[in-house]
C-alpha positions as CSV (number, residue, x, y, z in Angstrom):
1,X,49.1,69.7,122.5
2,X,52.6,70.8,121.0
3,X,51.2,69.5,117.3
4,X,48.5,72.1,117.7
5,X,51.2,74.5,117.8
6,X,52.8,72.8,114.5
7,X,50.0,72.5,113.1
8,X,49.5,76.5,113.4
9,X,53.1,77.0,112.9
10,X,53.1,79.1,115.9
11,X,56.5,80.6,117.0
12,X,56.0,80.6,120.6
13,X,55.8,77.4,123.4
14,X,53.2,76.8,125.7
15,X,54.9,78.3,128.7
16,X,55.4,81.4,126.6
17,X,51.8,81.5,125.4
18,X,50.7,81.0,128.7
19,X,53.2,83.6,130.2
20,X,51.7,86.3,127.7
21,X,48.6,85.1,128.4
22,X,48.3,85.9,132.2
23,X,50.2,89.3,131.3
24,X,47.6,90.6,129.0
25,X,44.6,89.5,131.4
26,X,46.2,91.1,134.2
27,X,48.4,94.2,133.0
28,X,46.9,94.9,129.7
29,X,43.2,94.1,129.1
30,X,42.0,94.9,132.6
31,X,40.2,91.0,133.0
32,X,39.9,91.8,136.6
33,X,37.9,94.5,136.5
34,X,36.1,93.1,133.4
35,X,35.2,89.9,135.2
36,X,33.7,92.4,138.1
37,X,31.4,93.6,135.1
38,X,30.3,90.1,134.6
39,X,29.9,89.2,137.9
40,X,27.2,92.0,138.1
41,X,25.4,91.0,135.0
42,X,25.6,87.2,135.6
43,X,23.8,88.0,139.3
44,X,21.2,89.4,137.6
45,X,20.8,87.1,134.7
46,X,20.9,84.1,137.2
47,X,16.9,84.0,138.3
48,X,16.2,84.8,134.9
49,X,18.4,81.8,133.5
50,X,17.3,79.1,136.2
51,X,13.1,80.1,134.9
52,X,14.6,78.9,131.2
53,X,16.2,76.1,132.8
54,X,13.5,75.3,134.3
55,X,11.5,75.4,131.1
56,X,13.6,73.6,128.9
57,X,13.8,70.3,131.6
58,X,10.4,70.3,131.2
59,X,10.4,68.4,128.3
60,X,12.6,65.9,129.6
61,X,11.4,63.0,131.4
62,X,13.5,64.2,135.0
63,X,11.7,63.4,138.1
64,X,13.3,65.4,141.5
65,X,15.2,67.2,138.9
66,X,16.0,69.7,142.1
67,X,17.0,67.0,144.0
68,X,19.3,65.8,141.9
69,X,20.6,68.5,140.8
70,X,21.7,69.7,144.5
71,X,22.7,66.5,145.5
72,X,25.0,67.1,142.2
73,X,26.5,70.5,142.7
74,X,26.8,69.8,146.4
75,X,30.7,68.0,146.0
76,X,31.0,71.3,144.0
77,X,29.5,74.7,144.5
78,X,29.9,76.2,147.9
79,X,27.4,75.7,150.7
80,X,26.1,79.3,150.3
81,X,25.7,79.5,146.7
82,X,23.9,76.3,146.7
83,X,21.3,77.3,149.5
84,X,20.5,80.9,147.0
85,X,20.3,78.4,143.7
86,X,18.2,75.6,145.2
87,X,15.8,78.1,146.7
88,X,15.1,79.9,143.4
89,X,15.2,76.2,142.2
90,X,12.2,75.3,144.1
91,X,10.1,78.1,143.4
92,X,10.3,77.7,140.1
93,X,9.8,74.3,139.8
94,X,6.9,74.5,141.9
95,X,4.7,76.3,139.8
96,X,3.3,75.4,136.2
97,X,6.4,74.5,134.5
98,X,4.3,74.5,131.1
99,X,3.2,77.9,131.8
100,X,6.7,79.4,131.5
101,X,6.8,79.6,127.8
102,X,4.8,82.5,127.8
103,X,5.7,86.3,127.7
104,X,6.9,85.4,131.1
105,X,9.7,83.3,129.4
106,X,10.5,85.5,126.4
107,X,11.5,88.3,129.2
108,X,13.7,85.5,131.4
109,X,15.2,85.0,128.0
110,X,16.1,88.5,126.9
111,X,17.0,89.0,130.3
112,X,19.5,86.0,131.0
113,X,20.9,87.0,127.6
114,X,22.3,90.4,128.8
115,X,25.0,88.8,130.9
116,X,26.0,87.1,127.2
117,X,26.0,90.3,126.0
118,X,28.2,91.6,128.5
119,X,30.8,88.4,128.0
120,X,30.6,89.7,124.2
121,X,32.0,93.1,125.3
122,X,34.6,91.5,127.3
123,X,35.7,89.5,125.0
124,X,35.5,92.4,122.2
125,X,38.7,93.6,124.4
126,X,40.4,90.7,125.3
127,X,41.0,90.2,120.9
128,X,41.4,94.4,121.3
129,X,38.4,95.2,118.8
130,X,35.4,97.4,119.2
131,X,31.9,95.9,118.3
132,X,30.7,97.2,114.6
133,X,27.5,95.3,114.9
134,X,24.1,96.7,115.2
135,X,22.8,96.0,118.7
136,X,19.7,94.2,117.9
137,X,22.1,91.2,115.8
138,X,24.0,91.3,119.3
139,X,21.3,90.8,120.9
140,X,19.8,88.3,119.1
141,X,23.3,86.3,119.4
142,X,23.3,86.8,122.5
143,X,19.9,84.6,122.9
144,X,20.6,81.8,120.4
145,X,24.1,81.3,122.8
146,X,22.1,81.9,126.5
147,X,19.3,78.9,125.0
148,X,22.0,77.1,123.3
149,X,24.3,76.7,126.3
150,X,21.5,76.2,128.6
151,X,21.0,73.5,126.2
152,X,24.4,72.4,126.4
153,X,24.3,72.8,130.4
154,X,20.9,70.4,130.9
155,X,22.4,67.7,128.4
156,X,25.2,67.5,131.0
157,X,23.6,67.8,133.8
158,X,20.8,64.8,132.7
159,X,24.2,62.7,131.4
160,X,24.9,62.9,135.0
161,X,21.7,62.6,136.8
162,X,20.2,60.0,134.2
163,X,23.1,58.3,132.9
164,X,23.6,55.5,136.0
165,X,19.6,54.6,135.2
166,X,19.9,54.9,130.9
167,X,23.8,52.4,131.3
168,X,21.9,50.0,133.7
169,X,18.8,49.9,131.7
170,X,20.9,49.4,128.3
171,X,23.3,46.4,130.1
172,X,19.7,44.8,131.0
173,X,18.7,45.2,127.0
174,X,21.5,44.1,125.6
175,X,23.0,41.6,127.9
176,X,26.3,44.0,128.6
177,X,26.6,43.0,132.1
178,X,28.5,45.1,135.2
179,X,31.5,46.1,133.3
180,X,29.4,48.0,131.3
181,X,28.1,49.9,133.6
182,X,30.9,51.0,135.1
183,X,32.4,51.9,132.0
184,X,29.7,54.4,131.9
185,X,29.6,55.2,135.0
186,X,33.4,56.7,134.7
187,X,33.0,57.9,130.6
188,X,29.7,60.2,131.8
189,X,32.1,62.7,133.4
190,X,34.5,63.2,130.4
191,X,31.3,63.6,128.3
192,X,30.3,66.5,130.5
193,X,33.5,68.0,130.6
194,X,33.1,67.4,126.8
195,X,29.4,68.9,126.8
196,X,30.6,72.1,129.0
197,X,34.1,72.6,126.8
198,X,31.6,72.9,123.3
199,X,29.2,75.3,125.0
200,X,32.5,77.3,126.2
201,X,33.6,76.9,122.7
202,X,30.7,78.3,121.0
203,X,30.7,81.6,123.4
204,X,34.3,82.1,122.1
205,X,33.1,81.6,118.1
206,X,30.1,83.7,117.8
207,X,30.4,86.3,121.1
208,X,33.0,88.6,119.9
209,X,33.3,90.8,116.8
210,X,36.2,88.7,114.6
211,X,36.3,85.8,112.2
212,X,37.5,82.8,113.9
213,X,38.8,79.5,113.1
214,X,36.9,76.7,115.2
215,X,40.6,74.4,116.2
216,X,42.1,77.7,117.5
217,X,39.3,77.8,120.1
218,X,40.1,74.7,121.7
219,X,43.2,75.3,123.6
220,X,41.1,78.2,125.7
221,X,37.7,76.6,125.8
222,X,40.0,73.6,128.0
223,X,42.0,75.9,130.0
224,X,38.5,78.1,131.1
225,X,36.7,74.7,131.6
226,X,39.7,74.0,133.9
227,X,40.4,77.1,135.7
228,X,36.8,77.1,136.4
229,X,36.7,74.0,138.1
230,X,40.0,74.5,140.1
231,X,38.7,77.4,141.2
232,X,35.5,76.4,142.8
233,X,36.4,73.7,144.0
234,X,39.4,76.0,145.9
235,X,36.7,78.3,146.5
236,X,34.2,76.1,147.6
237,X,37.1,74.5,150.3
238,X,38.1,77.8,151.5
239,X,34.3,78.8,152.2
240,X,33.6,75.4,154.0
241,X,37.2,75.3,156.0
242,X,38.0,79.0,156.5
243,X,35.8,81.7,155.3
244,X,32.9,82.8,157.7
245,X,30.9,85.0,155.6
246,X,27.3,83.9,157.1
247,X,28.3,84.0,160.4
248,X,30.0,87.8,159.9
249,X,28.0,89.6,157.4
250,X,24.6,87.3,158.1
251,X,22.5,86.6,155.1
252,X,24.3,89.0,153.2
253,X,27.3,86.6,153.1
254,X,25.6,84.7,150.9
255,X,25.0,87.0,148.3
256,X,29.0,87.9,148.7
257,X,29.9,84.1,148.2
258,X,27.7,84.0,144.9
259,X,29.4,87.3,143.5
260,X,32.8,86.3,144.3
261,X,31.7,82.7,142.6
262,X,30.7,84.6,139.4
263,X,33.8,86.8,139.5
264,X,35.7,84.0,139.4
265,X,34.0,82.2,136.8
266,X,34.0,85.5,134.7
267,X,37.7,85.8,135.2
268,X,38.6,81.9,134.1
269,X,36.0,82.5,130.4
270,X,38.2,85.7,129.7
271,X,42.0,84.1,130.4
272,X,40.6,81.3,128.5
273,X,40.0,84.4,125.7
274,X,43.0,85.6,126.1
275,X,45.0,82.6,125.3
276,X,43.0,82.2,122.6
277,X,43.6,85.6,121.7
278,X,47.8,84.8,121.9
279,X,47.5,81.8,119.9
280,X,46.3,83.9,116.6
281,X,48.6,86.9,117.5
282,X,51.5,84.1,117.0
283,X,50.9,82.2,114.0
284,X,51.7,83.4,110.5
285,X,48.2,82.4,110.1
286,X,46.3,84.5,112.6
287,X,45.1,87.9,113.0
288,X,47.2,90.4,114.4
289,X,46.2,92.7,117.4
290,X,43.2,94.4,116.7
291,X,41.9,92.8,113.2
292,X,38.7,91.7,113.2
293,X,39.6,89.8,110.0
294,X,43.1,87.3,109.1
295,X,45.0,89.9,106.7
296,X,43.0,93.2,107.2
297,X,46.1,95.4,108.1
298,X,47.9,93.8,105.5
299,X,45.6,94.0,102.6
300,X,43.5,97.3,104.0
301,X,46.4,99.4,105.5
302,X,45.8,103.0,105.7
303,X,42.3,102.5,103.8
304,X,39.9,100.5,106.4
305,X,41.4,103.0,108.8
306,X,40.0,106.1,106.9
307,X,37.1,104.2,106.9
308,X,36.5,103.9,110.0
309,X,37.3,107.4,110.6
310,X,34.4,108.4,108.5
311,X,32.0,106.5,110.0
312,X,33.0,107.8,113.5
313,X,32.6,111.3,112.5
314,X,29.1,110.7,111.3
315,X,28.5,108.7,114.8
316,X,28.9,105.6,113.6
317,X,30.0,101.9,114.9
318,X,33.4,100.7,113.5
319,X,32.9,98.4,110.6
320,X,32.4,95.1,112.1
321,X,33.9,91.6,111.1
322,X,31.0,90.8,108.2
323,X,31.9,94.3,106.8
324,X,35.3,94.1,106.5
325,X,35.3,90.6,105.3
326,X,32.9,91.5,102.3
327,X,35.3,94.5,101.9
328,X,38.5,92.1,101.5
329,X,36.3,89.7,98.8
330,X,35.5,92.8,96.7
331,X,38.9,93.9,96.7
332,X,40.3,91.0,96.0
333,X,42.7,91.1,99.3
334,X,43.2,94.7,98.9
335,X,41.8,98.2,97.5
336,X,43.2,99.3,94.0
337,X,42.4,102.9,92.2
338,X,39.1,101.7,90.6
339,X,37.5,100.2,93.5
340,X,34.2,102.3,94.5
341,X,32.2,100.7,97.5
342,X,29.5,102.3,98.7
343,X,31.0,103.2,102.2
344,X,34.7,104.2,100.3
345,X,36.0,106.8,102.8
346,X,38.1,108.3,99.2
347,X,35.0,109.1,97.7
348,X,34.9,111.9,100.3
349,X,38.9,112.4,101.1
């Protein structure tokens, strides 16, 4: 990891990044009471997003995909949140699953994709930018993402499930023998840690308003992949071993467990952000606090900030990071006396 750094020519270390890091999510950007937000949305996105699940599997050859799938989160996901999700599971599944691409499944989409929207916003102030794009292209990211990463999600989850069948049917074919099974056997859960790192990365590329640099994304796609996991599984053994939330609050415990579940998952995706965030703010390379674009304060100064200006006063959105990027190739890396754009706040100052 410390060539990534000298590869960015960054001037900090880890320790510092990482020092920064938990500063901001906790003293500056507010994380915990933006991962509250998420937990809210992702509750209500989560019946929505198991229908499209749902869906989607159907095209896969899965038999007892519910089976499998709670036999799989069982080691995980704690007892609670597993009863609530393999309930929904098996309602779903129990109908038509080819009758769920209907309108039915265009309104599970648009509504699973709100909670994406909400991670957008989050992350909007975790990089300490306001979203200039029109709601209906935010939206309609926000949907590609929710079916990509359930994409991303069911390829892991059938690596898992199918990939003990697929390694012993391939050593059969080809004559690989036991060894290659086992190989498999331990490789399929790096390639799902793989699988969930990419969908984590893509959230962090395309979700918030600013130009980013796919390498730079790495370093907090890992540490959100991680953090998540730690802290289920430390959820999950403090549910099991100490908590009592069933047997004190009844059948509303449940609900608790799966809202303190999201809340932590919310909270790992946005210090995951947040590093990310520190890692531009340090190199030469990066954007500074609050640019949308590499070089906007720089080049723009004074003038995207008039800009911006106008449009608020007429009710506007900031310029988002498309706008201002089209404004710095016009320019040529900054404004000069001759430049006339059809939004130039001087044509009016």
């Amino acid at each position: 990891m410390p060539f990534l750094l000298q590869r960015w020519q960054t001037r900090r270390s880890w320790p510092d990044l990482l020092r920064r890091t938990l500063s901001e999510s906790f003293f500056h950007d507010n994380c915990l009471s933006l991962a509250a937000q998420l937990a809210y949305y992702f509750f209500f996105a989560l019946f929505p997003m198991l229908l499209v699940l749902i869906a989607i599997a159907s095209f896969f050859p899965l038999s007892s995909l519910v089976t499998n799938t709670v036999q799989l989160l069982g080691p995980f996901v704690p007892p609670e949140v597993l009863a609530i999700v393999t309930d929904q599971l098996r309602k779903v599944s129990g109908g038509d699953q080819g009758g769920l691409l209907t309108l039915g499944m265009v309104a599970a989409i648009w509504s699973s994709s709100t909670a994406m929207t909400a991670i957008a916003d989050t992350l909007n102030s975790a990089y300490d930018v306001e979203e200039g794009r029109p709601w209906w292209k935010v939206r309609l990211i926000a949907i590609v993402l929710t079916l990509g990463v359930a994409v991303f999600i069911l390829f892991a989850t059938v690596l898992v499930l199918a990939g003990p069948a697929v390694a012993r049917y391939l050593a059969n074919w080809w004559y690989l023998g036991v060894a290659f099974q086992w190989t498999w056997n331990v490789l399929q859960w790096p390639l799902a840690f793989l699988l969930v790192n990419v969908a984590i990365g893509l959230i962090y590329y395309y979700a918030p308003d600013v130009e980013q640099e796919w390498a730079r994304l790495i370093p907090g796609a890992l540490l959100a992949t991680v953090l998540w996991l730690l802290a289920t599984l430390g959820f999950r053994y403090y549910v099991v071993n100490m908590g009592s939330y069933t047997e004190t609050y009844g059948a509303l415990g449940a609900v608790m467990v799966l809202l303190l579940w999201f809340y932590l998952s919310g909270l790992a995706i946005l210090i995951g952000a947040e590093l990310n965030a520190e890692i531009e703010h340090a190199s030469p390379a990066g954007k500074n606090p609050g640019e949308k674009v590499q070089g906007e304060k720089r080049h723009l100064g004074s003038f995207v900030r008039e800009w911006v200006a106008r449009r608020q006063r007429r009710g506007e959105k900031p310029p988002s990071a498309g706008e201002v990027r089209e404004l710095l190739d016009k320019t040529g890396g900054g404004p000069n006396d001759t430049t006339r754009l059809p939004d130039d706040p001087r044509s009016e100052l």
